[in-house]
C-alpha positions in Angstrom: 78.0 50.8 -43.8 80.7 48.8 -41.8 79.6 45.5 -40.9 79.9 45.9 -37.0 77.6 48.6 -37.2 74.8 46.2 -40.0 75.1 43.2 -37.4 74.3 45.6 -34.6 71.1 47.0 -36.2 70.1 43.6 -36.9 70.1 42.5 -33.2 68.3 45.6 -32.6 65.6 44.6 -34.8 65.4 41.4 -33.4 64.8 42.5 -30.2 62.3 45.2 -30.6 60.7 42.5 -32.5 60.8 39.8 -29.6 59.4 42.3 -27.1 56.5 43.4 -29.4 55.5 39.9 -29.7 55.9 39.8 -25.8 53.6 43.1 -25.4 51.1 41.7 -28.0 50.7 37.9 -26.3 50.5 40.0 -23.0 47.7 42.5 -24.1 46.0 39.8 -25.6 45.8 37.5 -22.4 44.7 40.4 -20.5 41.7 41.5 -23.0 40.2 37.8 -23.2 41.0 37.5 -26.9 42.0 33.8 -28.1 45.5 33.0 -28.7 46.6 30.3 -31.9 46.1 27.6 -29.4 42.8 28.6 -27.9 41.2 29.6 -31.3 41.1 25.8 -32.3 39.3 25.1 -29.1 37.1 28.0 -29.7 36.6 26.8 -33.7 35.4 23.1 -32.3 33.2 24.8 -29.6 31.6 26.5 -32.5 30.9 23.8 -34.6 29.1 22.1 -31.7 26.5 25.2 -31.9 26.1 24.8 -36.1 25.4 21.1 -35.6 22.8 21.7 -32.9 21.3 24.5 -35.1 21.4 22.6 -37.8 24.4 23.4 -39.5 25.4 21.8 -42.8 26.4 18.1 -42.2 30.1 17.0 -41.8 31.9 14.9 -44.1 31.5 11.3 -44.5 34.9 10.8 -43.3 33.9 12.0 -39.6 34.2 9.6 -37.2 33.3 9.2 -33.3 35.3 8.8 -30.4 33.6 7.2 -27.4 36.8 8.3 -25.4 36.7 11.8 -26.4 32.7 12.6 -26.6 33.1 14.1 -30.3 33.3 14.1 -33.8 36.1 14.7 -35.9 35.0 17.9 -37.2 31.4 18.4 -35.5 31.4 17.9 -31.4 28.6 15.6 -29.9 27.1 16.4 -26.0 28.8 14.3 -23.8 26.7 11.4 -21.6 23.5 12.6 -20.2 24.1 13.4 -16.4 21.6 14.0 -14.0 20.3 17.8 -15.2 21.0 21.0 -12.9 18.2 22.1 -11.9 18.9 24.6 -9.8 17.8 27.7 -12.1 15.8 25.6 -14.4 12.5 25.6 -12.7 10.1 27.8 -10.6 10.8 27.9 -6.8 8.1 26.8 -5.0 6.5 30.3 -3.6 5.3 30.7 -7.6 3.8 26.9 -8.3 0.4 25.6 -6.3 1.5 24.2 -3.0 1.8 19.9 -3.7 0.6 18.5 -0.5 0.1 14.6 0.8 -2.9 14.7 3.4 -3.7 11.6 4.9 -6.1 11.3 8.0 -7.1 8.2 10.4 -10.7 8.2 12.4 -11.7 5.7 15.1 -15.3 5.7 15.6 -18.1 4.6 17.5 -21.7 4.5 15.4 -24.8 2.8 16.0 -25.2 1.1 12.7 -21.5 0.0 10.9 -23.3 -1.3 7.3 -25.2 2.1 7.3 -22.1 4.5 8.4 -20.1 2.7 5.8 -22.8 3.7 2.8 -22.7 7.5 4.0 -19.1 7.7 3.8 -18.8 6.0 0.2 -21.8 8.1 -0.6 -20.5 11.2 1.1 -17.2 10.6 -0.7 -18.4 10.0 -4.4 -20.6 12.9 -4.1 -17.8 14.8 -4.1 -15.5 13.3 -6.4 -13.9 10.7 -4.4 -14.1 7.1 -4.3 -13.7 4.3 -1.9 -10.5 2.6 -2.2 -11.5 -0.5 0.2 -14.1 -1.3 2.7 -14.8 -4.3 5.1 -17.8 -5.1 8.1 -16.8 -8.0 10.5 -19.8 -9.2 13.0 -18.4 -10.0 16.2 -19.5 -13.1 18.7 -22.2 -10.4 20.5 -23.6 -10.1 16.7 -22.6 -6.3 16.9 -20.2 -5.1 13.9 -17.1 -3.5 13.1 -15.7 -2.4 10.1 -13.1 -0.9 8.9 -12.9 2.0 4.9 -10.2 3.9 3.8 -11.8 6.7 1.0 -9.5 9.0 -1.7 -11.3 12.5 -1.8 -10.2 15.7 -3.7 -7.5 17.7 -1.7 -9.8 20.7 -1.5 -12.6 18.7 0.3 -10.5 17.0 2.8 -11.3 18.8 6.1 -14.9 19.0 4.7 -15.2 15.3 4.2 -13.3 14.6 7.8 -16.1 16.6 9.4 -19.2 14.5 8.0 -17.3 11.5 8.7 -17.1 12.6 12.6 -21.1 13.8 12.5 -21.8 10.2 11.7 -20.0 9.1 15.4 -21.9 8.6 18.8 -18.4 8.9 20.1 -14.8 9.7 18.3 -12.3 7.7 20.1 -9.7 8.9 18.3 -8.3 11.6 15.4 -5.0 12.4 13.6 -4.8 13.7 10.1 -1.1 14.9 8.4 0.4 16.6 5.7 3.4 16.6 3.6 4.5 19.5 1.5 6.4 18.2 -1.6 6.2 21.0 -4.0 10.0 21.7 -4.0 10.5 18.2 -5.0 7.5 18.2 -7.5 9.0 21.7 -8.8 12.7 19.9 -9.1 11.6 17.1 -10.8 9.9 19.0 -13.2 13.1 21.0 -14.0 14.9 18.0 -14.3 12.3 16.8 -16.8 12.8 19.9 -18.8 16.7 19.3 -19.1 16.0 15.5 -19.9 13.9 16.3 -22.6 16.2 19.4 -24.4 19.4 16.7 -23.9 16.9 14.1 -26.1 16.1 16.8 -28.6 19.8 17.5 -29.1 20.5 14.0 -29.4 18.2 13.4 -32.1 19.4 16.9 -33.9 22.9 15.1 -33.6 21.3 11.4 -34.7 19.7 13.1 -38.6 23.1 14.2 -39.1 25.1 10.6 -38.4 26.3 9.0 -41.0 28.1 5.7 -40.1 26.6 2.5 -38.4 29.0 2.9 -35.8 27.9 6.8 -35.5 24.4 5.6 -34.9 24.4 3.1 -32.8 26.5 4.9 -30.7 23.9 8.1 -30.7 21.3 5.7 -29.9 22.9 4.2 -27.1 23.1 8.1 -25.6 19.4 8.2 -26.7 18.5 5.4 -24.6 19.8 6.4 -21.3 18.2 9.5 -21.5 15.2 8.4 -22.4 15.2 6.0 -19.3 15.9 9.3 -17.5 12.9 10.8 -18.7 10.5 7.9 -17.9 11.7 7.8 -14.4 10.6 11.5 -14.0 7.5 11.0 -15.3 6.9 8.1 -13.4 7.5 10.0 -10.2 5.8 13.3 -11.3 2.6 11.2 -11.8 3.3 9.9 -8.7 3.2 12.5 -6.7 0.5 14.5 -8.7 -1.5 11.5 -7.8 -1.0 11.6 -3.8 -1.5 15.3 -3.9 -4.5 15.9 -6.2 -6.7 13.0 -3.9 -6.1 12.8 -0.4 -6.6 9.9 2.0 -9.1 9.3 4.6 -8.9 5.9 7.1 -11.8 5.0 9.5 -12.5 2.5 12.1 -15.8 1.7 12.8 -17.5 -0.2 15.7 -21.1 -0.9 17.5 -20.7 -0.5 21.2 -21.2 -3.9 22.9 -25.0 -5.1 23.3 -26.6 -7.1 26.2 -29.0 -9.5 24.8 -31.2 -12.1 26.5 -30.8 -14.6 25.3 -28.0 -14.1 23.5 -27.5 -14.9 19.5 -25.0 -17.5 20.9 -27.5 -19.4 23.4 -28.9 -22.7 21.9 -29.1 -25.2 24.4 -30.5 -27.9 22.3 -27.8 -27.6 19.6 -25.2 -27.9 22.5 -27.0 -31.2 23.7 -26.4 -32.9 20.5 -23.2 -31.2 20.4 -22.5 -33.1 23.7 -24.3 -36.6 22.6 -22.0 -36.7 19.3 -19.0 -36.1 21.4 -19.9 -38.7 23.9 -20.4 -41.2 20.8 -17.2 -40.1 19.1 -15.0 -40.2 22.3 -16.8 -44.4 22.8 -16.0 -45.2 18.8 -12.5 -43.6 19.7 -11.9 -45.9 23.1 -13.2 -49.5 20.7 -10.8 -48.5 18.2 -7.9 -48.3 20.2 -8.5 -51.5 21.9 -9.1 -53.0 19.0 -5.2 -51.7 17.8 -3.9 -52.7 21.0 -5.4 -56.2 21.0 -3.9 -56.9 17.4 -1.1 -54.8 17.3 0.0 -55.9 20.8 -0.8 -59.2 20.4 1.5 -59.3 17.3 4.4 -58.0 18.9 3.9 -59.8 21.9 3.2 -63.7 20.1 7.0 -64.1 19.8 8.2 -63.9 22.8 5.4 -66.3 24.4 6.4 -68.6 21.7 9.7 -68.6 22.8 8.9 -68.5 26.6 7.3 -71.9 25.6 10.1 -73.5 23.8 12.3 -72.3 26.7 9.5 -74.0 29.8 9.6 -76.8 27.4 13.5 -77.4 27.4 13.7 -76.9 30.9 11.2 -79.5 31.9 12.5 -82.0 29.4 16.2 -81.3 30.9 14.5 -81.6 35.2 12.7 -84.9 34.1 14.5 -88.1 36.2 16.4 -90.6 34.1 14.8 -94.0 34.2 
């Protein structure tokens, strides 16, 4: 075969074999499939599932980068951030509704000290508990008080009503609610995500096996952990507020006319008066008495000087002989 035509067939190989590759890479792209680069990624991606999973451990020779988030050879989850929560939790139309009640009474009664033991007793009867109490006699010796009960959600508006039934007049009633079940539902998702990103990290913790490995696992551990306190912290929280609801009352006596009033002692105020009288004549001796020696003492220097100077003068006006 002449050579013109052999270098000729070559380049046509070539070329049919450039644009096969071409179609190939093409195809590829198109279906999803990994090319040589992206089937290293997809290797390390998979050993991240083995060591979660509890794959067999790495070699000793691993090491971590902070930088990078990983081990050589066996990836690591990166810091925990605040969980999506989004789809990880029930919306609030399928949990029981988390509602803060709080309600304020201002009320007239005959008898403060009594109203105030028919609310504690009405309250622990059914379940609740007084959370602070107080009775205040005023200068007509009539009473006011003021005590704020915690009472199971469900028996709120029951409570409120027995409350009012004690009153010879209601001057004044509010009562709110809050409804926090979306956040109670979020922070429970949150939770859930919190605690799955510990379990990993202690999957990831059995299998370290440097110092510098597991301190650095332990660090991760840590800040999660303080995550999931905080959660729980506010989760009891609000299951607190919501499960026991709050009740405030103001209690009073209406005024009294009494003759003679608690107040009226007219002897008392005539010794009152005479011990005034005695204290206000001690007062006037004693100041005398200061101004007598303390005036005299600031005043004996100047009329022992006035006299020196009278002295002086009459010696200096008497005749010569």
């Amino acid at each position: 075969m002449p050579r013109s035509r052999r270098g000729l067939i070559i380049k046509i190989a070539v070329g049919a074999v450039i644009v096969v590759a071409a179609f190939a890479a093409g195809l590829s792209a198109k279906n999803g499939l990994p090319t040589a680069g992206q089937a290293g990624v997809a290797k390390r991606s998979l050993s991240v599932m083995n060591l979660a999973v509890g794959a067999p451990q790495y070699a000793a020779t691993d090491s971590f980068s902070e930088s990078a988030g990983s081990y050589k050879g066996a990836s690591m989850p990166p810091a925990a951030p605040l969980p999506d929560f989004q789809n990880g939790g029930q919306t609030a139309a399928e949990v029981d509704q988390k509602i803060i009640k709080n309600g304020f009474l201002q009320l007239t009664v005959k008898d403060v000290g009594g109203s105030i033991s028919r609310v504690t007793s009405s309250a622990g009867q059914k379940g609740g508990f007084v959370q602070n109490s107080s009775v205040t006699e005023r200068a007509d010796g009539t009473h006011s008080g003021q005590i704020t009960v915690r009472v199971p959600a469900k028996d709120f508006e029951t409570l409120m009503s027995d409350i009012k039934s004690l009153a010879t007049a209601v001057k004044n009633e509010s009562s709110t609610g809050q409804d926090v079940t979306e956040q109670y539902t979020d922070l429970e998702a949150q939770l859930r995500n919190a605690q799955a990103q510990e379990r990993t990290y202690l999957a990831v913790l059995d299998k370290a096996k440097t110092v510098e490995d597991i301190l650095n696992v332990q660090e991760r551990l840590g800040q999660i952990r303080g995550v999931i306190e905080s959660l729980q912290g506010r989760l009891k929280y609000l299951e607190n507020v919501t499960s026991y609801s709050t009740i405030s009352v103001s209690l009073e006596e209406e005024p009294a006319i009494r003759l003679p009033t608690k107040e009226f002692r007219p002897l008392s105020a005539a010794k009152e008066a005479v011990q005034s009288l005695v204290t206000l004549g001690q007062n006037t001796l004693i100041g005398l008495i200061w101004t007598m020696i303390v005036g005299g003492g600031l005043l004996l220097p100047f009329v022992l000087l006035g006299l020196i100077i009278a002295l002086i003068v009459k010696k200096l006006r008497r005749p010569k002989a």
